[in-house]
C-alpha positions as CSV (number, residue, x, y, z in Angstrom):
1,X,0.0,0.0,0.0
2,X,1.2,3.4,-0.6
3,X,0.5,5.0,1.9
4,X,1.6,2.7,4.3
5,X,5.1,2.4,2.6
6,X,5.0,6.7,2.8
7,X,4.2,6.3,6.8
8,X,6.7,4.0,7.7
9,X,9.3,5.8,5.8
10,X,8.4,8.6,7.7
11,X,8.6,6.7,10.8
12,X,12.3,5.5,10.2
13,X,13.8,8.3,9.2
14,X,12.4,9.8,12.6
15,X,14.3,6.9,14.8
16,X,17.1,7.5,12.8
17,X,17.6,11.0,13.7
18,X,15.9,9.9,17.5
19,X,19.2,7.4,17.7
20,X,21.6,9.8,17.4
21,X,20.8,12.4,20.1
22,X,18.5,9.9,22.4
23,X,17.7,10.8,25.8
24,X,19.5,7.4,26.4
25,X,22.7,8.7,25.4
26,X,23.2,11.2,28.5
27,X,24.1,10.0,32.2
28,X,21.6,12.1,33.2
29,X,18.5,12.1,31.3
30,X,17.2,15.3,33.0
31,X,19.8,17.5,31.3
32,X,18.6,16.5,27.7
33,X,15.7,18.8,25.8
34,X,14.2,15.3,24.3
35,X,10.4,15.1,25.9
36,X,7.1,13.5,24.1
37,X,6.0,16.7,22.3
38,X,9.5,17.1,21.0
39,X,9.6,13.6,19.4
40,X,5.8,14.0,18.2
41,X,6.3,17.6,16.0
42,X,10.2,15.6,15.1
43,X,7.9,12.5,13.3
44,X,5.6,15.4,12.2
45,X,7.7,16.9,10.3
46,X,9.3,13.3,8.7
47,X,5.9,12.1,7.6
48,X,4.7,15.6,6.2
49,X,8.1,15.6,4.1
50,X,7.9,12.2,2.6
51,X,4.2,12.9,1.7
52,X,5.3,16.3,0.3
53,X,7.9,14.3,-2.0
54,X,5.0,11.9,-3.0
55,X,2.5,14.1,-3.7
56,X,4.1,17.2,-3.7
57,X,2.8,20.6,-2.0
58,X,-1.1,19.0,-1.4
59,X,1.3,15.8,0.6
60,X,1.7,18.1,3.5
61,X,-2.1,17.9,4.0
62,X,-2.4,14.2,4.1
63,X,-0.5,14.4,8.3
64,X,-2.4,16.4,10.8
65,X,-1.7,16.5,14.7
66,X,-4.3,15.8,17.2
67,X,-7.3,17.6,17.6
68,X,-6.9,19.3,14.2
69,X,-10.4,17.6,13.2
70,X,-12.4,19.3,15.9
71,X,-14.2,21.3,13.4
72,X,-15.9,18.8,12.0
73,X,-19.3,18.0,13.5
74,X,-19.5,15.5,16.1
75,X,-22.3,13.3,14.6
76,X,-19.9,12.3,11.7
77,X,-17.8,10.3,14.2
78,X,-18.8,7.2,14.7
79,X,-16.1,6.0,16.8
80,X,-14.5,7.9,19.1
81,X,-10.7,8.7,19.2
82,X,-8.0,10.5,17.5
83,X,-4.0,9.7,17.7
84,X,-1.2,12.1,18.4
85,X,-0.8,12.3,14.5
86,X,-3.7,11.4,11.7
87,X,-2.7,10.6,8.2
88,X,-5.8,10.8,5.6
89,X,-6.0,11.6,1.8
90,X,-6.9,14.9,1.4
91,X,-9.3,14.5,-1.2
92,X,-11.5,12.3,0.8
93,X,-11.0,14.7,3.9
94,X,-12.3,18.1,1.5
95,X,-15.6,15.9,1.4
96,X,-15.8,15.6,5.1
97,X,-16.9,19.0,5.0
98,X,-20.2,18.8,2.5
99,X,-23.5,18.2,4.0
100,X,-24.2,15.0,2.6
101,X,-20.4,13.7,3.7
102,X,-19.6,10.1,5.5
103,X,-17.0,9.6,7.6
104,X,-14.1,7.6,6.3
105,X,-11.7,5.8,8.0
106,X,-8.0,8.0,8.7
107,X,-5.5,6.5,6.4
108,X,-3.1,5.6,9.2
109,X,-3.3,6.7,12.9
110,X,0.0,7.1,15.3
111,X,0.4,7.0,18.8
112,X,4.0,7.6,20.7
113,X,5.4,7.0,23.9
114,X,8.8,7.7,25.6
115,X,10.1,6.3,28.2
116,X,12.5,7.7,30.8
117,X,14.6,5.5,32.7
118,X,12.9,5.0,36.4
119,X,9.3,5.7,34.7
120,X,8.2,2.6,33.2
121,X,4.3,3.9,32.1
122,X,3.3,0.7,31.6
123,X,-0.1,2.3,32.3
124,X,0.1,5.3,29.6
125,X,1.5,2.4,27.1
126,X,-1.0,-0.1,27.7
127,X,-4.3,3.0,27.6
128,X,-2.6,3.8,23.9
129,X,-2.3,0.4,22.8
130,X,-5.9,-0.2,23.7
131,X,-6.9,3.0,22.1
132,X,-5.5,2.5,18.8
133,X,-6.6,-1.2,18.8
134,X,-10.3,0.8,19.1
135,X,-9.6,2.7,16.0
136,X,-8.4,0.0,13.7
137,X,-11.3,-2.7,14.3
138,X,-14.5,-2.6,12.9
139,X,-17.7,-1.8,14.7
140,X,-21.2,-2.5,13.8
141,X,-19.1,-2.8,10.3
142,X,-17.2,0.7,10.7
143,X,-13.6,1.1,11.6
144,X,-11.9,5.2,12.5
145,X,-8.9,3.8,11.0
146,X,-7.8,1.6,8.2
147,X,-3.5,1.4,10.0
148,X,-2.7,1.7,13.6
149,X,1.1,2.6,14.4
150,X,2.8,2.6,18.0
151,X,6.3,3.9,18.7
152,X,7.3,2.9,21.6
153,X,10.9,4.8,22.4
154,X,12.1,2.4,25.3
155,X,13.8,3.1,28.7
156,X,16.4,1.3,30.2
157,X,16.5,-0.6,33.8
158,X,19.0,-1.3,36.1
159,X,20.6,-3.2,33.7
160,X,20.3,-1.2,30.8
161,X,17.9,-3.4,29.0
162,X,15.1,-2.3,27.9
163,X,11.9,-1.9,30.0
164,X,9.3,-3.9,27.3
165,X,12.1,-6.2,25.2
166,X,10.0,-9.2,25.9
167,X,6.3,-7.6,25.5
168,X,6.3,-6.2,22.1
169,X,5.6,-9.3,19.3
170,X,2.6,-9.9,21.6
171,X,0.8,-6.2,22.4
172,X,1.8,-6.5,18.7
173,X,-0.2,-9.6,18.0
174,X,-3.0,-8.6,21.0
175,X,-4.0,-4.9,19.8
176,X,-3.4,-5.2,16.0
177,X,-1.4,-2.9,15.5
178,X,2.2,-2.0,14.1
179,X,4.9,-1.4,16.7
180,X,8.4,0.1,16.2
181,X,10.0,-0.5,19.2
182,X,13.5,0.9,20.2
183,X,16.0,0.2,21.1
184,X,15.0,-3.6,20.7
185,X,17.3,-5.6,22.2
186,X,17.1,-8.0,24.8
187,X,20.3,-7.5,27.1
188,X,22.3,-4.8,28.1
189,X,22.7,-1.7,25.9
190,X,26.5,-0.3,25.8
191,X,26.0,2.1,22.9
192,X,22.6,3.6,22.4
193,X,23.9,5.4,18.9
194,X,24.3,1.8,17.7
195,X,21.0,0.2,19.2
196,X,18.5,-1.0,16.5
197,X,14.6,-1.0,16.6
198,X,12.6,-3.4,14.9
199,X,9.1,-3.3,13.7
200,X,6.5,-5.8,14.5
201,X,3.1,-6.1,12.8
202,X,0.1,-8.2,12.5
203,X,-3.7,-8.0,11.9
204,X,-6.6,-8.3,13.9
């Protein structure tokens, strides 16, 4: 699908740039200017590039941040819930706004989380997951969104693994949704510049 190949293009060229200057790389985390609303306008900006090269000017209208639908009237949602960032053809989202407009399903919906070290959120992590699973599954045969993405940007324990190493393929599996999940790695990280993240999808 294309737009799927345009998202998670987006999405890796986000953790690429992440990797580099990652929270994870400074003894103390405090000190670094990474937080959530940093990394969320950072994959902003990656997904409304590659959409831009796609499609060219119009591609910056296919990603919107949350909460940039509130105009629309709240009888044409019939599920509940936006992500932090809302991909949809923006063809089909000029007809939204007509009087005799259906809603149809976002393109692709994204949720993020970071982790600090010491504040494992399993809580916050597990209300997203659950929330995106909501979007992507069809209700009384209607769905908010065709693609759910979660990017989970990891903390390390004690030991410098990975807080949710050994959860991901099955929240994966369990919420039907696609993860990217970093770093992924199952023992102790030396070098967060060199960790890799992996992506793990499957279908409900």
């Amino acid at each position: 699908m294309r737009t799927q190949s345009i998202v998670e293009r987006g999405i890796e060229e986000f953790l690429k740039e992440y990797r580099k200057h990652s929270h994870l790389e400074k003894e103390h985390e405090d000190e670094f200017y990474w937080n959530e609303r940093d990394c969320q306008w950072h994959l902003f900006y990656h997904l409304r590039k590659n959409f831009e090269k796609e499609y060219g000017r119009k591609g910056a209208s296919w990603v919107h941040a949350e909460g940039q639908y509130e105009i629309l009237k709240r009888k044409r949602w019939k599920v509940a819930g936006r992500a932090d960032l809302n991909v949809m053809d923006p063809e089909r989202n000029s007809r939204l706004y007509t009087e005799k407009a259906e809603w149809e399903p976002y393109d692709a919906v994204i949720e993020m989380k970071l982790i600090w070290s010491g504040y494992r959120k399993e809580k916050e992590v597990i209300e997203d997951l659950e929330k995106l699973k909501k979007m992507v599954t069809k209700i009384n045969g209607f769905q908010n969104a065709e693609m759910g993405y979660f990017v989970l940007l990891d903390g390390l324990d004690r030991t410098k693994v990975p807080y949710y190493a050994e959860n991901i393929k099955d929240w994966a599996k369990n919420y039907g949704v696609t993860i990217y999940h970093w770093p992924d790695i199952s023992k102790p990280i030396k070098s967060p510049k060199k960790a890799t993240w992996k992506k793990y999808s499957f279908s409900l």
